[in-house]
C-alpha positions in Angstrom: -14.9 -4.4 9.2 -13.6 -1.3 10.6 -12.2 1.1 7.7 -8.7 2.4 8.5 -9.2 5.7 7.4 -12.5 7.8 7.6 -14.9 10.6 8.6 -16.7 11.2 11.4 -18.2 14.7 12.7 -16.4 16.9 10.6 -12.9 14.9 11.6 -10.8 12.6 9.8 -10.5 9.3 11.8 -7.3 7.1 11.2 -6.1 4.0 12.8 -2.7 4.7 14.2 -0.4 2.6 12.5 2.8 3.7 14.0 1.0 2.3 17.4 0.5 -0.7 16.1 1.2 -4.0 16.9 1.1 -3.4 21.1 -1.4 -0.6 21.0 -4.3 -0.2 18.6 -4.8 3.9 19.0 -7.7 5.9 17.1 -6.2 9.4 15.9 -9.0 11.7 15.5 -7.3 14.9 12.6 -9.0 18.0 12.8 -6.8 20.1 10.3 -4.9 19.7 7.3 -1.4 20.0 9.1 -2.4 17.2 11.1 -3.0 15.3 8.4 0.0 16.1 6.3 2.1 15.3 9.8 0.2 11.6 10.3 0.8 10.8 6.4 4.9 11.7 7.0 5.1 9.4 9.9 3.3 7.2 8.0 0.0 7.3 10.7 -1.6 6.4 7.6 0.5 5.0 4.7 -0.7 2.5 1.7 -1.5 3.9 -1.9 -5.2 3.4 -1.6 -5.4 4.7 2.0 -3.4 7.7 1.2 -5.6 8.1 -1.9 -8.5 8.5 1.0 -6.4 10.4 2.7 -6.1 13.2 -0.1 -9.7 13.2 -0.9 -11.0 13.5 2.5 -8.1 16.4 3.6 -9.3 18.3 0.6 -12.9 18.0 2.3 -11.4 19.3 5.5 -9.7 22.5 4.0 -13.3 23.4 2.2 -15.1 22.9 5.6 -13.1 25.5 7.3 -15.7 28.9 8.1 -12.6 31.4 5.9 -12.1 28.8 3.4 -11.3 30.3 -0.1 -10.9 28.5 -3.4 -7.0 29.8 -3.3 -6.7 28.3 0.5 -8.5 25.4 -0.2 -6.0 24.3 -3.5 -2.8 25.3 -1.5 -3.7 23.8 1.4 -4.5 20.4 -1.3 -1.0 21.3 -2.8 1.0 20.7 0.6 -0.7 17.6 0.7 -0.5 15.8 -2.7 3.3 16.7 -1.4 3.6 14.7 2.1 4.5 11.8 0.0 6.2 12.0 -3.7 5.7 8.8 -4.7 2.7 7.1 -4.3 0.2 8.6 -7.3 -3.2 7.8 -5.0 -2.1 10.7 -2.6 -2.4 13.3 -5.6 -5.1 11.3 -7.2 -7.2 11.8 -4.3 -6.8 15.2 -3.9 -7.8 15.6 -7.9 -10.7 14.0 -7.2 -11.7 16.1 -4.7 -11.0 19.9 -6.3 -12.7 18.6 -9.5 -16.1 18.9 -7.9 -14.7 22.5 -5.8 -16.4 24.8 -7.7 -19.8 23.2 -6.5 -19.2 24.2 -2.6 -17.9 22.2 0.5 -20.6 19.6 1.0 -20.1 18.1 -3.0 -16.5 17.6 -1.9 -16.6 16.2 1.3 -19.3 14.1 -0.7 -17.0 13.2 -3.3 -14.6 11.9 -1.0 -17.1 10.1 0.9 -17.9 8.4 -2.2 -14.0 7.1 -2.9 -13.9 5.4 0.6 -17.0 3.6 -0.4 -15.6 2.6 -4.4 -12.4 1.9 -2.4 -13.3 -1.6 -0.6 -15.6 -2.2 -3.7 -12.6 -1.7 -5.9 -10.4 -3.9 -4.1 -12.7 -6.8 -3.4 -12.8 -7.0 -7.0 -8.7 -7.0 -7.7 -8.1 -9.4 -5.3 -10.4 -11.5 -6.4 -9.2 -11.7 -10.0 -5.7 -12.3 -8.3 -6.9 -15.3 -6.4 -8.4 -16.8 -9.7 -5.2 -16.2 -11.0 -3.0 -17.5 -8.3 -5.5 -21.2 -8.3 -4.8 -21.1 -11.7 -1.0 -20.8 -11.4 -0.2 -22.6 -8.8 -1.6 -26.0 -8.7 -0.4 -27.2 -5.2 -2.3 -27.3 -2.6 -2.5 -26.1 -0.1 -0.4 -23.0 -1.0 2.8 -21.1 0.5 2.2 -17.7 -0.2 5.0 -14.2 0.3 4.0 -11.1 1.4 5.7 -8.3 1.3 5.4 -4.8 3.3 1.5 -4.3 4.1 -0.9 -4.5 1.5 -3.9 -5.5 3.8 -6.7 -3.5 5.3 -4.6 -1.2 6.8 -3.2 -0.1 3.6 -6.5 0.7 2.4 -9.9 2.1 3.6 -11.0 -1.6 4.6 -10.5 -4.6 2.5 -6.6 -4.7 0.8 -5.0 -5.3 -2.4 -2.2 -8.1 -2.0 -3.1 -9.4 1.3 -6.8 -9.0 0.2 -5.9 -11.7 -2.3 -5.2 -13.9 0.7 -8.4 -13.5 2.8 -10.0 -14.8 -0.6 -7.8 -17.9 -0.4 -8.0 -18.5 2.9 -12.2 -18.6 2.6 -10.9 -21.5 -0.2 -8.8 -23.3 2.4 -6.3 -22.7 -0.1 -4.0 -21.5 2.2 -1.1 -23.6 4.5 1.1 -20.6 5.4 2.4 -17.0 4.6 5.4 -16.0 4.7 5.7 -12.3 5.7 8.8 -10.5 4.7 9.3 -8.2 8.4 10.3 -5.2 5.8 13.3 -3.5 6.8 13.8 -0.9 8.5 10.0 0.1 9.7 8.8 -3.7 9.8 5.8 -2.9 8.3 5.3 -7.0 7.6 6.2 -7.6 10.9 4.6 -5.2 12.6 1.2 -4.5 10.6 0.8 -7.8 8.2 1.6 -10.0 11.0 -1.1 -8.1 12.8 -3.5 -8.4 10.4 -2.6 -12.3 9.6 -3.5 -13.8 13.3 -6.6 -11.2 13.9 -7.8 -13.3 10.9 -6.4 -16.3 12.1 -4.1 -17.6 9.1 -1.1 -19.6 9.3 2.1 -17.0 8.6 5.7 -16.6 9.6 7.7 -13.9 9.7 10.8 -13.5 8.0 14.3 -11.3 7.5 13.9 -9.8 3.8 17.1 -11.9 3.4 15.6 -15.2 3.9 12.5 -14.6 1.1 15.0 -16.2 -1.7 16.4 -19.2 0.4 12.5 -19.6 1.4 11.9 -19.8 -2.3 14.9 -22.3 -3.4 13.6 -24.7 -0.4 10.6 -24.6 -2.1 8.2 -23.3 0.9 6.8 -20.6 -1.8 4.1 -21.3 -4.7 3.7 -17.4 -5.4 4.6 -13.7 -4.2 2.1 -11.1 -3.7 2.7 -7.8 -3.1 0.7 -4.2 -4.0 2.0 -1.4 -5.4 2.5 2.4 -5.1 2.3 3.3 -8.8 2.4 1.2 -11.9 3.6 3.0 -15.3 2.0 2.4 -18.4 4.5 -0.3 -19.4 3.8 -2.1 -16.2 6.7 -0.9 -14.5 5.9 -0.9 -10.9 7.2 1.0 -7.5 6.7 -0.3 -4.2 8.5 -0.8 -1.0 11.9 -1.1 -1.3 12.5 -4.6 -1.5 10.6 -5.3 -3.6 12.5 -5.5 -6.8 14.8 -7.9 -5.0 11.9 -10.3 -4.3 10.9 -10.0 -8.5 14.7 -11.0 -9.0 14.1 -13.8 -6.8 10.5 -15.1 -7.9 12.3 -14.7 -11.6 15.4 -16.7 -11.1 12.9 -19.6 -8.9 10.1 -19.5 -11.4 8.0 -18.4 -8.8 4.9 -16.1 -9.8 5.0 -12.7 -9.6 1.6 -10.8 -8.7 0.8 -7.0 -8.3 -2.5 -6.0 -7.3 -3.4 -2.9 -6.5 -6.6 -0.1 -8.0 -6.0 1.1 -11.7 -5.9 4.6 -9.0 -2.3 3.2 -8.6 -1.8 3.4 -12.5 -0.2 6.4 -14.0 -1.1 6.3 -17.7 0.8 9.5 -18.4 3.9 7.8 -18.0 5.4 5.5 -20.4 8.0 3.8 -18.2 9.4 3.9 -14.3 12.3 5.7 -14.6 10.7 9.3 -14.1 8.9 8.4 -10.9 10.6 10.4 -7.9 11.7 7.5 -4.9 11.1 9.3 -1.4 14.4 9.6 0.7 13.6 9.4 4.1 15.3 9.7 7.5 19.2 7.5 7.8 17.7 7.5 11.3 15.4 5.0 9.8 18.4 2.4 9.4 21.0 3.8 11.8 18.7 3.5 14.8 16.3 1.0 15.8 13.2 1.2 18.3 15.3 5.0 19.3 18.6 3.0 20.2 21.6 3.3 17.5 22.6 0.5 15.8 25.3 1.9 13.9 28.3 4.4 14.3 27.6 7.8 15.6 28.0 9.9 12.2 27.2 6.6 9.9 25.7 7.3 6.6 22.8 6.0 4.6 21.0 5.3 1.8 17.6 4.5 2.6 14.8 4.9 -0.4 11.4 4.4 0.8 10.6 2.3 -2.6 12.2 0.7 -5.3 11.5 0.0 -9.0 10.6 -3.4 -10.3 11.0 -3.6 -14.2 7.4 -4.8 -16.1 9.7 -7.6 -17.4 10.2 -9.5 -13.8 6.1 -8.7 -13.3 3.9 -11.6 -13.9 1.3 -10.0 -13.8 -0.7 -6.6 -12.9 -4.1 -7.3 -11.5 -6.8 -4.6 -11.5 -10.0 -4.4 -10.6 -10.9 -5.0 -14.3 -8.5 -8.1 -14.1 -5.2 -9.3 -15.3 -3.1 -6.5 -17.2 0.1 -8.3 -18.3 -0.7 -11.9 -18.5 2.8 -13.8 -18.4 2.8 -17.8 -19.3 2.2 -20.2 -16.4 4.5 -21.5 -14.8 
């Protein structure tokens, strides 16, 4: 399987996902500003990818012939900072500077090491999370909703949520996934859908507006989705749409699974509510494919992710297994 994000020659080498579904494009990053550019555009997005991400830009800024301890942590700084919210970006980068002091090649090492725990990792928590989805949801075979991307591309190579789904599928557990398209960069439509028929599993896509009628109509058995960080409590950020899909799942009695590496987890901090939510572009919503799609001069409020209480959360699924077992439903 080829890994999303890695290294080759002395460059970082990252499957273009803005290019993606019409164009599968290889971007080869040969600096640290690169880098930090590609992760804002979201080039390369997903917790555990941009976990990789951190920990192999750190390698690049030690590689350079003037590098310096000081240029080497600044230039890890301004990239723990492309993206606020997701705790793997920092967490990579941490695990990179903690093995500075023993010279360039132990951190490009170190790093090399994460992309390989990384597919481990979540091979394992997806495969607790499709023990726990047979055990939850007795009909066969099962109607499954996605949400964002949560698949290989969000990862070095294997995925967290949608990971749980390849697992099924080798079952033939699987009739059909329903893939919200994830308003407004459509990164169900665009990247889960992709990933869906390269595999060659039944899914359609649909408006995040239709994931609750789809749920009352019966056509869903369990939602999936990963995560960007998960507070001690079990609080958990992700897209944004996601909280309205735990409403949903609550009110239908539909289960509710997060998987994602305990990377994702942030220990030091009790509950949700202090975790920054990126603000991106209004262009994001007020145009569409470059076109407008709204007034000239239109506001809007447009959060990158939302926070789902622990309380709508079924369950949290590690690599060490099920965190916050809820009854069955």
């Amino acid at each position: 399987m080829q890994r999303t994000i890695d290294w080759d020659n002395g460059e970082i080498v990252i499957v273009d996902q803005c290019s993606l579904p019409h164009t599968h494009r290889i971007l080869r990053l040969r600096t640290v500003e690169e880098l930090v550019a590609a992760i804002q555009r979201l080039a390369v997005r997903g917790a555990p990818a941009l976990g990789a991400a951190g920990a192999l830009g750190t390698a690049l800024a030690a590689r350079l012939p003037d590098a310096t301890e000081e240029s080497v942590r600044a230039a890890a700084d301004r990239l723990a900072r492309a993206r606020p919210t997701a705790v793997n970006l920092s967490w990579g980068v941490r695990q990179a500077l903690a093995v500075l002091p023993d010279g360039a090649d132990a951190v490009l090492a170190r790093a090399r090491n994460l992309l390989d725990a990384d597919e481990r990792v979540n091979r394992l928590a997806s495969g607790h999370a499709a023990e726990e989805v047979l055990r939850r949801c007795p009909r066969r075979p099962l109607g499954l909703l996605t949400h964002c991307n949560s698949g290989r591309l969000a990862t070095v190579a294997w995925g967290t949520a949608l990971g749980v789904v390849w697992h099924l599928a080798e079952a033939e557990a699987v009739g059909e996934v329903l893939v919200d398209e994830t308003r407004p960069l459509l990164q169900g439509a665009r990247l889960t859908a992709w990933e869906l028929a390269e595999a060659g599993i039944a899914y359609r896509v649909l408006p995040d507006g239709a994931a609750a009628t789809a749920m009352a109509q019966g056509m869903v058995d369990c939602v999936l989705v990963g995560a960007d960080r998960i507070a001690a409590n079990g609080d958990v950020v992700n897209k944004v749409g996601t909280y309205g899909l735990a409403l949903a799942a609550a009110a239908h009695e539909v289960p509710f699974l997060v998987v994602a590496p305990t990377s994702t987890v942030d220990t030091s901090l009790p509950d949700g509510t202090a975790i920054e939510i990126e603000q991106r572009s209004p262009e994001e919503v007020t145009r569409f494919a470059g076109e407008p799609v709204a007034p000239e001069g239109a506001a809007a409020f447009n959060p990158a992710f939302d926070l789902t209480p622990a309380r709508l959360v079924t369950a949290v699924i590690t690599e060490h297994g099920v965190r916050t077992p809820a009854p069955s439903c």
